[in-house]
C-alpha positions as a Markdown table, in Angstrom:
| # | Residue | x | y | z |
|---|---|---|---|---|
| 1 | Unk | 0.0 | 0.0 | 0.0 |
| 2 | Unk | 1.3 | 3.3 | -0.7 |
| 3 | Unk | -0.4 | 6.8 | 0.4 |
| 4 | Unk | 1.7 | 9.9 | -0.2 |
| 5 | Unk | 0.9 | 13.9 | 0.6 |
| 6 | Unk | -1.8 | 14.7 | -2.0 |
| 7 | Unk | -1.4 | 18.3 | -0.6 |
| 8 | Unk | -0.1 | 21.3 | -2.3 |
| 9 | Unk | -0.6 | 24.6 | -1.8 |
| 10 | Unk | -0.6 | 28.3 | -3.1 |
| 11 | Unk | 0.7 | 31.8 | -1.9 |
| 12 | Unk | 1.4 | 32.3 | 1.9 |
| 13 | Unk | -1.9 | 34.2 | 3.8 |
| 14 | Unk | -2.0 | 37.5 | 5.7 |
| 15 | Unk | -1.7 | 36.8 | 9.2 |
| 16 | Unk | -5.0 | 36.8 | 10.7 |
| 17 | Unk | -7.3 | 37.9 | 13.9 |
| 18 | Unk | -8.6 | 34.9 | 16.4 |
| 19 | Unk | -12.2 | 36.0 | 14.6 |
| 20 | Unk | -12.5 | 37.7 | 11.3 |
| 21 | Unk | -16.0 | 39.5 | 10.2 |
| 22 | Unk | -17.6 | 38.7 | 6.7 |
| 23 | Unk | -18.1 | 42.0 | 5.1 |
| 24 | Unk | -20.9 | 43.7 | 5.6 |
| 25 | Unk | -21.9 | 42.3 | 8.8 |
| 26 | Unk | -21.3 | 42.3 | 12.4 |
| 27 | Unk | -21.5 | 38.3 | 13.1 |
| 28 | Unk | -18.0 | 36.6 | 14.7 |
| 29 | Unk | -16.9 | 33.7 | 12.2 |
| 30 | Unk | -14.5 | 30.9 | 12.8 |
| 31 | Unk | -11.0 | 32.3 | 12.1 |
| 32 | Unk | -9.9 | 30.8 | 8.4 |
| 33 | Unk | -6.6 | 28.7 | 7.9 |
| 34 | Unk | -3.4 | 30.4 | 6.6 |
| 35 | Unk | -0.3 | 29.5 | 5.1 |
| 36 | Unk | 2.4 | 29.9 | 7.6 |
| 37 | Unk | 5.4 | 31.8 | 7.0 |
| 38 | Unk | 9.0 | 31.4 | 9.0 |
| 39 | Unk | 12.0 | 30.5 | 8.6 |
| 40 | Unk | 12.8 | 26.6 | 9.3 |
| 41 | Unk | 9.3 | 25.7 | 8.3 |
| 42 | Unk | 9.7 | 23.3 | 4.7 |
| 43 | Unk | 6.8 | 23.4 | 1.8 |
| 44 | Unk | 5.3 | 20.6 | 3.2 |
| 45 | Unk | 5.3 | 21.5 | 6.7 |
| 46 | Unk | 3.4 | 24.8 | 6.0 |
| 47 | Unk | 0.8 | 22.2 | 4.2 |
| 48 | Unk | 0.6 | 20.0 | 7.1 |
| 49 | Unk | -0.2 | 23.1 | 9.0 |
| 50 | Unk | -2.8 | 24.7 | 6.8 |
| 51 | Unk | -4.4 | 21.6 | 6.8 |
| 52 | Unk | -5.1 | 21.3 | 10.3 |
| 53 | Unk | -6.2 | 24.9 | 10.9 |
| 54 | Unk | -8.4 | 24.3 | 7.4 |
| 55 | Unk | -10.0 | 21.2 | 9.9 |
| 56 | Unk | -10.3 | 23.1 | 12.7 |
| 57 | Unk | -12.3 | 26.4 | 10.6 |
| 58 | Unk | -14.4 | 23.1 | 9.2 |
| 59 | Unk | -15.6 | 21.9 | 12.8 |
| 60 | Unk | -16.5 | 25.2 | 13.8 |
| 61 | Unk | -18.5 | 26.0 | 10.7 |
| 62 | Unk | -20.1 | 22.8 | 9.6 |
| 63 | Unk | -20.0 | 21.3 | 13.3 |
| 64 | Unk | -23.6 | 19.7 | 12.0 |
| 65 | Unk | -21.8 | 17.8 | 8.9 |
| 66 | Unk | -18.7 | 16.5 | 10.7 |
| 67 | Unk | -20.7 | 15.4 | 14.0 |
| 68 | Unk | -23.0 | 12.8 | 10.4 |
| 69 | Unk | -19.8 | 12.2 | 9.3 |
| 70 | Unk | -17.9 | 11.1 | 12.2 |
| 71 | Unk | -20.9 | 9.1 | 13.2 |
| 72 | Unk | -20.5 | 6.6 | 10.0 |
| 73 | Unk | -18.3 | 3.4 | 10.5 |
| 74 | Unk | -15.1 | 3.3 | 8.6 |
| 75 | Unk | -15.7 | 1.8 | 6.0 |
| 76 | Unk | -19.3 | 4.1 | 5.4 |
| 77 | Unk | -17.1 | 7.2 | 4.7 |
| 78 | Unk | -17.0 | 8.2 | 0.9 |
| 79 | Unk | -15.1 | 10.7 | -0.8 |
| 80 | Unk | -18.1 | 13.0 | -2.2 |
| 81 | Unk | -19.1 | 13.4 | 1.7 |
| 82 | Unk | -15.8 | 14.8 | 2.7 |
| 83 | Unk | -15.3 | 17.0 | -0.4 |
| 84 | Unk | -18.9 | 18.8 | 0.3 |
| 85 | Unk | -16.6 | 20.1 | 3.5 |
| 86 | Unk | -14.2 | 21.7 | 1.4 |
| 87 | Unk | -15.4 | 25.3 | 2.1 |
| 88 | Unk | -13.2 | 28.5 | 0.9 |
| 89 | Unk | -14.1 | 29.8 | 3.8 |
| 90 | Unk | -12.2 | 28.3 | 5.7 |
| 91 | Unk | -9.3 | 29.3 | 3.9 |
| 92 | Unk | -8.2 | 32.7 | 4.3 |
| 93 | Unk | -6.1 | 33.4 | 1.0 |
| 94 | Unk | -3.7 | 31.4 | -1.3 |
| 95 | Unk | -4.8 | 28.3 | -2.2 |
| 96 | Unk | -5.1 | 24.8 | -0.5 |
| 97 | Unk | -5.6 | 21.5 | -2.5 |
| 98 | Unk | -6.1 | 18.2 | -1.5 |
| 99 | Unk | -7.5 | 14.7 | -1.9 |
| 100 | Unk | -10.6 | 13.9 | 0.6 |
| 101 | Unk | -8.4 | 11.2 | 2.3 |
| 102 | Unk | -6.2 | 14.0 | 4.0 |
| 103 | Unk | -9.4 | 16.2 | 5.5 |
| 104 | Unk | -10.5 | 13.1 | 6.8 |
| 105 | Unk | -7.7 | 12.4 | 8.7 |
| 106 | Unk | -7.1 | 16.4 | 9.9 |
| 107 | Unk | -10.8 | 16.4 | 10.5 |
| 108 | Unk | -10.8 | 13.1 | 13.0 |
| 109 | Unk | -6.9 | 14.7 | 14.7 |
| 110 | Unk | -9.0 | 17.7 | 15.6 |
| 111 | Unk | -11.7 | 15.8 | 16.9 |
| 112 | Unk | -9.6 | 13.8 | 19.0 |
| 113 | Unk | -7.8 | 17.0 | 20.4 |
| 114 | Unk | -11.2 | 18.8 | 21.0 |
| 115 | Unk | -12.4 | 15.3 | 23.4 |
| 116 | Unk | -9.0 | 15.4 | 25.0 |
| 117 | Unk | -9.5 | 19.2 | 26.2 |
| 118 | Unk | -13.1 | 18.6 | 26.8 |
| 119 | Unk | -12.3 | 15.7 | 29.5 |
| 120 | Unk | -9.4 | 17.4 | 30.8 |
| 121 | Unk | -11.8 | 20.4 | 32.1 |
| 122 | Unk | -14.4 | 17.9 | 32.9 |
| 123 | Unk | -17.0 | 18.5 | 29.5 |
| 124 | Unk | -19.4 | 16.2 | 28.5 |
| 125 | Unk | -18.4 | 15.5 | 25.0 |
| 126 | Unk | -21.7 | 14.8 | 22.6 |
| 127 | Unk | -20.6 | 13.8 | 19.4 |
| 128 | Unk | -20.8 | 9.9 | 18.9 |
| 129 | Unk | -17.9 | 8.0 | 17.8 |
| 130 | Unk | -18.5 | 4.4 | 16.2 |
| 131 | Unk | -15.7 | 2.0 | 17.1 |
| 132 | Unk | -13.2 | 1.2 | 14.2 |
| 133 | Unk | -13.3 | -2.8 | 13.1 |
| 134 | Unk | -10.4 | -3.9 | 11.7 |
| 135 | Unk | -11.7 | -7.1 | 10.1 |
| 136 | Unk | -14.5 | -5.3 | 8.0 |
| 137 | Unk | -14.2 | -6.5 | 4.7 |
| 138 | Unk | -14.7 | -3.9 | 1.8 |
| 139 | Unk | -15.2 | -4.3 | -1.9 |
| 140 | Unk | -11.5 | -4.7 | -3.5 |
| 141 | Unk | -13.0 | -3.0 | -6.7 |
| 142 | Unk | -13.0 | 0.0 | -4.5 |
| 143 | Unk | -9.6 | 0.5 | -4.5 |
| 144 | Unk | -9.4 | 4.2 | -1.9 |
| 145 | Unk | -11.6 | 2.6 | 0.5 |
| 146 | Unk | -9.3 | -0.3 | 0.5 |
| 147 | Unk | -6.3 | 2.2 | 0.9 |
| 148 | Unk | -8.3 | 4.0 | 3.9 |
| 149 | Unk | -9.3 | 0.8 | 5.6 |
| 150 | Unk | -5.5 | -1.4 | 5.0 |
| 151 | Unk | -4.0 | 2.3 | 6.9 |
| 152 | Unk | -6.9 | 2.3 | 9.6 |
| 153 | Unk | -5.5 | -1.5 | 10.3 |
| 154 | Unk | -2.0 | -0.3 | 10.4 |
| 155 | Unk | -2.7 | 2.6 | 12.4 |
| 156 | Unk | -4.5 | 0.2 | 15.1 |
| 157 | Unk | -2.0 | -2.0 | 15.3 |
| 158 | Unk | 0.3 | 1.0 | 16.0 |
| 159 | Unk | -1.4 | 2.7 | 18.5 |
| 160 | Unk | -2.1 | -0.9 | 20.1 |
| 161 | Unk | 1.6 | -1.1 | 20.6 |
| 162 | Unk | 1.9 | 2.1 | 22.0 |
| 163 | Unk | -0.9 | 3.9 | 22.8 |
| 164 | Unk | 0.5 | 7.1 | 25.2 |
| 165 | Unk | 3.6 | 7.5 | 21.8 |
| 166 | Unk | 0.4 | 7.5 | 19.2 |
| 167 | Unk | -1.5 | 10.0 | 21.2 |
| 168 | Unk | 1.3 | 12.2 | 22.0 |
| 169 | Unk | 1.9 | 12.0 | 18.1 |
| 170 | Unk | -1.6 | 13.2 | 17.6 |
| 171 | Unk | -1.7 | 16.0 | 20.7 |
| 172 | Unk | 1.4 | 17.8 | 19.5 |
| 173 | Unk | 0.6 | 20.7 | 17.8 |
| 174 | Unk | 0.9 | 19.6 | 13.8 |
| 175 | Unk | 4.5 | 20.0 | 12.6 |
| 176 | Unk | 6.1 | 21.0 | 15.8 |
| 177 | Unk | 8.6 | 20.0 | 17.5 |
| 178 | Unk | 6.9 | 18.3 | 20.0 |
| 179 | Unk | 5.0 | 16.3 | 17.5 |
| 180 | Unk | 8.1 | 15.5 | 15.5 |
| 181 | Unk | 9.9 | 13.8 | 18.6 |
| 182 | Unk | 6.9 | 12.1 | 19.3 |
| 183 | Unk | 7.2 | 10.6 | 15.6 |
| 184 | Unk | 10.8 | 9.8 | 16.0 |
| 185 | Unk | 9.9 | 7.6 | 19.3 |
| 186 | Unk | 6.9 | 6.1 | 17.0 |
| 187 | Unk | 9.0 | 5.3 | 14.3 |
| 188 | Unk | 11.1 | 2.2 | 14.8 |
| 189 | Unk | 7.6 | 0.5 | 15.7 |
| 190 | Unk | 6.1 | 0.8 | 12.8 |
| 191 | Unk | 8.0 | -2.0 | 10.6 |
| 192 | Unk | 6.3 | -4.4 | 13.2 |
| 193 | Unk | 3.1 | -3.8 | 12.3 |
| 194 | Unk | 3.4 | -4.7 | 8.4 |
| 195 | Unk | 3.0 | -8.2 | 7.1 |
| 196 | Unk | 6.3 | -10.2 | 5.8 |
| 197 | Unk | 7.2 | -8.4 | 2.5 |
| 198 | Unk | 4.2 | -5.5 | 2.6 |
| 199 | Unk | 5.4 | -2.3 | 1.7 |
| 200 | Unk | 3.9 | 0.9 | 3.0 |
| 201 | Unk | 5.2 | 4.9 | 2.1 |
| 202 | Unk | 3.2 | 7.4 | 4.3 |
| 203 | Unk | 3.5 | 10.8 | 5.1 |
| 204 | Unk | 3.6 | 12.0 | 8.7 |
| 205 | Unk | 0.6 | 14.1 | 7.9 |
| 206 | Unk | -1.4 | 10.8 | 6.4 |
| 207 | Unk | -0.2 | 8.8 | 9.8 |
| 208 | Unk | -1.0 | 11.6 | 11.7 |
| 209 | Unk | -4.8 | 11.3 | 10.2 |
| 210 | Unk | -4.8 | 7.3 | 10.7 |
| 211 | Unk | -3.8 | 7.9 | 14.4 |
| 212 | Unk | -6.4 | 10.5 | 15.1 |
| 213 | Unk | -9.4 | 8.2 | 13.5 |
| 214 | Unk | -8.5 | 5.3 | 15.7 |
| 215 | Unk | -7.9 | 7.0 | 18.7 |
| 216 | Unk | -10.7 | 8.8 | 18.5 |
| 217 | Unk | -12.9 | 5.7 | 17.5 |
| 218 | Unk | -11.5 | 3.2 | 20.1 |
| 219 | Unk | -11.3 | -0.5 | 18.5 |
| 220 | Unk | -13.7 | -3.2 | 18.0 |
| 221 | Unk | -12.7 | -5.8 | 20.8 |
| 222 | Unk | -11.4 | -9.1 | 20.1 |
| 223 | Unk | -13.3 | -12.0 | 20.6 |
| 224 | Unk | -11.7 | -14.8 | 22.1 |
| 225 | Unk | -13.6 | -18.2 | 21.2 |
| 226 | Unk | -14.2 | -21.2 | 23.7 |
| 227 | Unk | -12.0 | -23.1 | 21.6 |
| 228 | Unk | -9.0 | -20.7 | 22.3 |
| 229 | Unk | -9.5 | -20.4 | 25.6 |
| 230 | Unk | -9.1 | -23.9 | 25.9 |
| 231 | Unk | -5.6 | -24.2 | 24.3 |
């Protein structure tokens, strides 16, 4: 399986207010994504970034949408869904392109982050979350759900391993340094979760997005049969 970036992206954005006002009117709205600027930060960094901030802008405005969409099992996601959420305004200026697999992703990460904070100042959290299956078997003419579902797997298997190394992953602000150590700890366990001779290419911004889904999912349990039990 391979998933790369998908992302590219246009001319850097004005910096920009925690609320900006639509023109003409008086109402608040979610503050938009930009393109960050700085020194150190690489092409595909300042993607990773706009992305999340492009998720974040998409929760707040289309809270209604995501809260559907985040409901669905794994495998019940489509594309078309996801691209309906692709609003410009959540982009401030420049421009921001991407396949439907990466908002996924950036969508669930913010989700995740959102729960996080909401338990840590003791918030009831409302929006439903349907428990990733791993053995779910999809149409193999489909070949992105395949793709979606084969990372899910890995991704589980991952944050089975090491659950607290997953989550920090996913916690750390997107493309900082925190996050990247957090990778760098994640990293030599990932070989252990592919099968003898599979080969996988992912970006941190795709694992990232796998990370995020399951964690904020939780996992089917297994079921252990009498017959196992036994042995």
């Amino acid at each position: 399986m391979v998933a790369m970036l998908g992302l590219s992206i246009g001319s850097p954005a004005v910096a920009q207010k925690q609320t900006e006002m639509d023109t003409g009117s008086n109402i608040p709205i979610p503050r938009r994504a930009r393109i960050a600027e700085g020194a150190g930060l690489s092409d595909i960094d300042r993607g990773r970034i706009a992305m999340a901030e492009f998720a974040r802008c998409t929760v707040d405005r289309q809270s209604a949408r995501v809260t559907g969409i985040a409901a669905r099992p794994a495998d019940k996601i489509d594309g078309p869904s996801l691209a309906r959420l692709a609003d410009d305004e959540c982009l401030s200026s420049g421009e921001l392109r991407f396949k439907p697999l990466l908002l996924r992703g950036a969508l669930f990460v913010e989700l995740y982050r959102r729960r996080n904070d909401a338990r840590a100042r003791k918030v009831a959290w409302q929006m439903p979350a349907v428990p990733f299956d791993p053995v779910v078997k999809t149409d193999p003419a489909d070949a992105t759900l395949s793709v979606q579902m084969a990372l899910l797997a890995f991704a589980q298997c991952v944050v089975t391993r090491d659950p607290a190394t997953a989550s920090a992953v996913v916690m750390g602000p997107t493309a900082s340094k925190t996050q990247n150590a957090a990778f760098a700890v994640l990293a030599p366990k990932l070989g252990s979760c592919l099968y003898d001779g599979q080969k996988i290419t992912l970006s941190k911004l795709i694992l990232e997005g796998a990370l995020g889904e399951v964690l904020y999912r939780g996992t089917v349990p297994s079921v252990t049969t009498a017959s196992q039990e036994t042995r």
